[in-house]
C-alpha positions in Angstrom: 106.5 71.5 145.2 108.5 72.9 142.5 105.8 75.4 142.2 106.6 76.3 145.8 110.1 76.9 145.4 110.0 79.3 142.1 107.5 81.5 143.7 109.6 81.6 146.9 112.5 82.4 144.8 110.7 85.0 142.5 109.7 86.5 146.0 113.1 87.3 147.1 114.1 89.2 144.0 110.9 91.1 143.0 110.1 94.3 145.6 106.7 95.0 145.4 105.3 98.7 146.2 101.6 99.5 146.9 101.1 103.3 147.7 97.5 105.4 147.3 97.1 108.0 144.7 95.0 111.1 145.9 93.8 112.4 142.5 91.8 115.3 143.8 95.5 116.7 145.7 97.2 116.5 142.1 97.7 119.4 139.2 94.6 118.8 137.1 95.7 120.1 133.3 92.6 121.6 131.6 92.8 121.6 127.8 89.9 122.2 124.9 88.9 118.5 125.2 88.8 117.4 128.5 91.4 117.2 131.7 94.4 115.5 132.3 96.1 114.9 135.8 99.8 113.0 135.6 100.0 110.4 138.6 103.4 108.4 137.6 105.8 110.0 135.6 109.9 110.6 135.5 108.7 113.8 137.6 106.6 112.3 140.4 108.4 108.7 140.8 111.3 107.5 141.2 111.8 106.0 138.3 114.1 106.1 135.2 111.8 103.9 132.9 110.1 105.4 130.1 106.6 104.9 131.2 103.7 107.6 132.4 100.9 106.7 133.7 97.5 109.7 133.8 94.2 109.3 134.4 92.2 111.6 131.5 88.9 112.9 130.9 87.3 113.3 127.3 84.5 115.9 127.4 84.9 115.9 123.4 86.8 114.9 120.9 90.4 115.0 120.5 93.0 114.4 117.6 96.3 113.3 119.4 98.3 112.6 116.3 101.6 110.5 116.4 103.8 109.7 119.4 106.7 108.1 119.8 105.9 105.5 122.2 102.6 103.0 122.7 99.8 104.4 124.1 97.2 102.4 126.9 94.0 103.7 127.4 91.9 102.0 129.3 88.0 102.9 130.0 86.7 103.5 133.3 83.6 105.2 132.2 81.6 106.6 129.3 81.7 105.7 125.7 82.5 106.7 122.5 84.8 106.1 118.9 88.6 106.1 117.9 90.0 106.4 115.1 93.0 104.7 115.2 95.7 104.2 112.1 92.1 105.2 110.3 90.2 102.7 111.4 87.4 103.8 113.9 86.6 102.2 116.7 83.6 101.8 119.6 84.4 102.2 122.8 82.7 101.6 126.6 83.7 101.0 129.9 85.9 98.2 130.2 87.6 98.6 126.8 91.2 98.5 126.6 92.7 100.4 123.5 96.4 100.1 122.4 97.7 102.2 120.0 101.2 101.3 118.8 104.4 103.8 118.5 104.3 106.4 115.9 100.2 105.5 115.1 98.0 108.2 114.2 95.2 108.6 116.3 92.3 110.5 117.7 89.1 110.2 120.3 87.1 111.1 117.3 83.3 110.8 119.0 82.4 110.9 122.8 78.9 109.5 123.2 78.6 109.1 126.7 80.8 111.0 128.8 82.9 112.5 129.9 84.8 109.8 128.8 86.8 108.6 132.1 90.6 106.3 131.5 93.5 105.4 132.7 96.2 106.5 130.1 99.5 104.9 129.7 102.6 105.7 127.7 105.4 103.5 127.3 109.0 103.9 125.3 
């Protein structure tokens, strides 16, 4: 019962939002490596949080560096290696790599691609 009641109460002071996305309608960034197209960001949402959210395609590799925030990528398809704070790391669909603030990092190897993923960035 008391169970119940929290959820009832978290209910009131959460508002939820579900919208779709068309990806094919949105700016698609080409670049060397591969294609980026932003779907959340400060620019498209209203939102004053920190947070980005892209969905990215690696056709090879590419060095990213250093940012100043933590970095999500998640794998929708393809696979491939990391190197991350220079350790490398294998990749597939499925895989969920988080690279903290200010870590170096790179897509160093793309193996089976393109290389598909949702990226996030967070501050």
């Amino acid at each position: 019962m008391k169970m119940k009641k929290h959820v009832a109460n978290m209910e009131k002071r959460v508002k939820m939002t579900s919208f779709h996305i068309d990806t094919e309608s949105l700016p698609r960034k080409i670049k060397e490596w591969g294609s980026l197209v932003d779907l959340v960001n400060k620019q498209t949402a209203d939102t004053t949080a920190e947070f980005s959210l892209s969905l990215i395609s690696y056709e090879k590799e590419h060095y990213s560096g250093f940012h100043n925030d933590t970095e999500y990528i998640y794998i929708i398809e393809g696979k491939g290696r990391a190197k991350i704070a220079g350790d490398e790391i294998s990749f597939a669909k499925g895989s969920l790599l988080v690279i903290p603030a200010g870590t170096e990092h790179a897509i160093c190897v793309v193996e089976q691609g393109p290389v598909r993923a949702l990226l996030v960035h967070v501050r």
